[in-house]
matplotlib code that plots the C-alpha trace (Angstrom):
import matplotlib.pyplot as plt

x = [31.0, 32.3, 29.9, 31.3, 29.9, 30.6, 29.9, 26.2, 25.7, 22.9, 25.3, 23.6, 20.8, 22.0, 24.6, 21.4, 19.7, 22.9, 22.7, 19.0, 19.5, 22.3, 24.1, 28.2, 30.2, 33.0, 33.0, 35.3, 35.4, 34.8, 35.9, 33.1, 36.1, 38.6, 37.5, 39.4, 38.9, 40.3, 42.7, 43.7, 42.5, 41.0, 37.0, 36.5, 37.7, 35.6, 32.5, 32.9, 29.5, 31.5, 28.7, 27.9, 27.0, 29.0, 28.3, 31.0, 30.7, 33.2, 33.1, 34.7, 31.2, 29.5, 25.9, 25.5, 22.4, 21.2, 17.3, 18.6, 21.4, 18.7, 16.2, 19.1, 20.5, 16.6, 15.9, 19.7, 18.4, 14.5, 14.4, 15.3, 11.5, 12.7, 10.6, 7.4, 8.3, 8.2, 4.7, 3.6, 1.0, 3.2, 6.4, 5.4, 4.0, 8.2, 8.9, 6.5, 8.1, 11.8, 11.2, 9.6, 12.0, 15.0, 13.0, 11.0, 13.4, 16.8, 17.6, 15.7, 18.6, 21.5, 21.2, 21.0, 24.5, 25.7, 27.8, 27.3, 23.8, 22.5, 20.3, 17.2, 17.1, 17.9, 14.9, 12.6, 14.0, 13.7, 10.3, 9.6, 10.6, 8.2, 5.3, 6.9, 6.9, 3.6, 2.0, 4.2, 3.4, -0.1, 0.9, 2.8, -0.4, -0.9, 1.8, 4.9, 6.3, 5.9, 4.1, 2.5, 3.7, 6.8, 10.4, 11.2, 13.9, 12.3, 12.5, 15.9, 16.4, 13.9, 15.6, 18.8, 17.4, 15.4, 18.8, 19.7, 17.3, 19.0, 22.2, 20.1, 18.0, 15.2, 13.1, 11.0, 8.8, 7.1, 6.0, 5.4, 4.8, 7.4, 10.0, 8.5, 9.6, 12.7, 13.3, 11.3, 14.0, 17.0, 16.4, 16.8, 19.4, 21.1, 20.0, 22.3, 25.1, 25.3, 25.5, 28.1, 30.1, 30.2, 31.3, 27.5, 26.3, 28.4]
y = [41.0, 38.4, 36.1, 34.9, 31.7, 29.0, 25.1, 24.6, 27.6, 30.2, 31.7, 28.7, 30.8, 34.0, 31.2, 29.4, 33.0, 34.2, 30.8, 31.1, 34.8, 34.5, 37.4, 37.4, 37.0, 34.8, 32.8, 33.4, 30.3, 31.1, 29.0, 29.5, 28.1, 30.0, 33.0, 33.2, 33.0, 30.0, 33.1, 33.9, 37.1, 37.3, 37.3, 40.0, 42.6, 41.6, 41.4, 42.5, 40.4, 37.1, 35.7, 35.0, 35.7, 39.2, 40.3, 42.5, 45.1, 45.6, 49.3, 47.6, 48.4, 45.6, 44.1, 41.5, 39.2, 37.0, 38.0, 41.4, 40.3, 37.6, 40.3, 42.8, 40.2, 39.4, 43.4, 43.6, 40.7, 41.7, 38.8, 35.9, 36.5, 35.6, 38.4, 40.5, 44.0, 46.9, 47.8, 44.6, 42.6, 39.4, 41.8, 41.9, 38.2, 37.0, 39.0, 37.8, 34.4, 35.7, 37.3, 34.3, 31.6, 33.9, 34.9, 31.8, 28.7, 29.6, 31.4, 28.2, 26.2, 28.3, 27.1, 23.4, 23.7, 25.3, 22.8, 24.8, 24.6, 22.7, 19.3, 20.4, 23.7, 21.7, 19.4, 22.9, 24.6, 21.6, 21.4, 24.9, 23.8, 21.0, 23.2, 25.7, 22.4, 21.3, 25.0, 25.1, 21.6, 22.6, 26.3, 24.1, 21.8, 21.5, 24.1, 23.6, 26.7, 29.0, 31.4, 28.6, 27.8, 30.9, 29.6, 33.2, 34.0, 32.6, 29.3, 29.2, 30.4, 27.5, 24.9, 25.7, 26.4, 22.7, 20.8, 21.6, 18.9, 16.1, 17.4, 18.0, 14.1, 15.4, 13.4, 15.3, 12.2, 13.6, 16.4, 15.1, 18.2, 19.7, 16.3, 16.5, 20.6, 19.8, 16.7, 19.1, 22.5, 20.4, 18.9, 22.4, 22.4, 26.0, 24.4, 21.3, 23.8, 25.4, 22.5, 20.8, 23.8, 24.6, 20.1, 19.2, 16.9, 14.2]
z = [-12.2, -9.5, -7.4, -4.1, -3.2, -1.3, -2.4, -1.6, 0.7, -0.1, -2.5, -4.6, -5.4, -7.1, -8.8, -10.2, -11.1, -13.1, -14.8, -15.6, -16.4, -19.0, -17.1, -17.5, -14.3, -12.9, -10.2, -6.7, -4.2, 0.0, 2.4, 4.8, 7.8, 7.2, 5.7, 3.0, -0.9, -3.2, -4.2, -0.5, -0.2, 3.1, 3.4, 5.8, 3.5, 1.3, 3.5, 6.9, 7.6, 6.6, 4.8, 1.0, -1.4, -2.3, -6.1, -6.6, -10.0, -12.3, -10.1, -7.2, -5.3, -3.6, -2.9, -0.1, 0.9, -1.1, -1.7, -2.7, -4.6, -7.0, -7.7, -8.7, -11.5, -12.5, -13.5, -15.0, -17.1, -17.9, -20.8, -18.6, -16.4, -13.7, -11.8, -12.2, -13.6, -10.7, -10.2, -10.5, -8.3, -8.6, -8.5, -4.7, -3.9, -5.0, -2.6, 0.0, -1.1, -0.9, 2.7, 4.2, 2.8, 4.6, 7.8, 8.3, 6.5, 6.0, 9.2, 11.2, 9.3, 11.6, 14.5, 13.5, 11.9, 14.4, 16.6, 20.0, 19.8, 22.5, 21.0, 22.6, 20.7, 17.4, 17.9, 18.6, 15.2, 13.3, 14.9, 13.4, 9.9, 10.0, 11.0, 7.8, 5.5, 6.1, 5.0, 2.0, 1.1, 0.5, -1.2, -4.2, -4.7, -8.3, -8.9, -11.2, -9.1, -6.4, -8.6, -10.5, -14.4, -14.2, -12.4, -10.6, -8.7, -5.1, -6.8, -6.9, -3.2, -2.2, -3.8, -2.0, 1.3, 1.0, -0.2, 3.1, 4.9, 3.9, 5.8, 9.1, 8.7, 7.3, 4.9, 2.3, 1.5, 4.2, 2.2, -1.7, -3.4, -2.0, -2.8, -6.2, -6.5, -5.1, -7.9, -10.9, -10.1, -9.5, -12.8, -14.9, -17.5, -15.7, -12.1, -12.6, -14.4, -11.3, -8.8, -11.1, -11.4, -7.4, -7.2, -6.0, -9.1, -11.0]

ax = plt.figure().add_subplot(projection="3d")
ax.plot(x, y, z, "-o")
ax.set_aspect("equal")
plt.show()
């Protein structure tokens, strides 16, 4: 299995599952630019979308998007619990976590990047995360994780969708529980394997 990732994008989150997971892969480098892997081979034929993360099986077949690609690797890798089994109650609520943290936080994220977007709409979207931050705040009160005691797989997408605030000037002191999630899943030993191995921690 390959993962195609690039440095701190949301490829970080199916890098920190297969970490967490134990699962076997290697590890192909995107320029998110120029469209082109560390190797040269040219992005688009690799996914026409553009985007990563790309899990490509030993098959040649490939899976794209990330919230699909992490819960793929959790069931491959049952002993690792890093998702309910199918069936059950909790199997859904990560998924009601994964869906709103790409539908409601990472894709409020594009548009601030985005250097053609005019400033007004960046102060409205970072607006909307605010509003996002506050309710979540309160959802991790006296939690360790989103689903309480259990790191799952919607952990790992939420940590790398909130590293992204401090690129954008936003301050998570604002929001402690969520600062102190950030500081308690960054510190994982397979968390900090990851961001070390993609150049993001000393």
């Amino acid at each position: 299995m390959k993962l195609y990732y690039a440095p701190g994008a949301c490829s970080l989150s199916p890098h920190i599952v297969m970490r967490e997971a134990g699962a076997k892969y290697d590890l192909e480098q995107v320029n998110n630019q120029e469209k082109k892997t560390k190797s040269g081979v040219d992005y688009w034929t690799i996914n026409a979308k553009g985007q990563v993360p790309v899990l490509e099986f030993d098959n040649g077949e490939r899976l794209t998007e990330g919230p699909v690609i992490v819960q793929w690797i959790a069931d491959e890798n049952p002993g690792a619990d890093l998702i309910p089994p199918s069936g059950k109650p909790e199997r859904y609520r990560v998924q009601e976590w994964l869906n709103f943290i790409t539908s409601e936080l990472h894709k409020s994220f594009g548009p601030i990047f985005r250097p053609t977007t005019p400033d007004a709409y960046k102060q409205i979207s970072k607006e909307n995360l605010g509003k996002r931050f506050d309710w979540l705040d309160k959802q991790l009160a006296g939690k360790q994780y989103l689903m309480g005691n259990q790191f799952t797989v919607a952990d790992a997408y939420l940590y790398t969708v909130l590293r992204w605030t401090s690129r954008i000037g936003i301050d998570l002191v604002k929001w402690p529980n969520l600062k102190a999630y950030v500081d308690r899943v960054g510190a994982r030993p397979k968390v900090q394997e990851a961001l070390k191995a993609e150049g993001l921690a000393a």
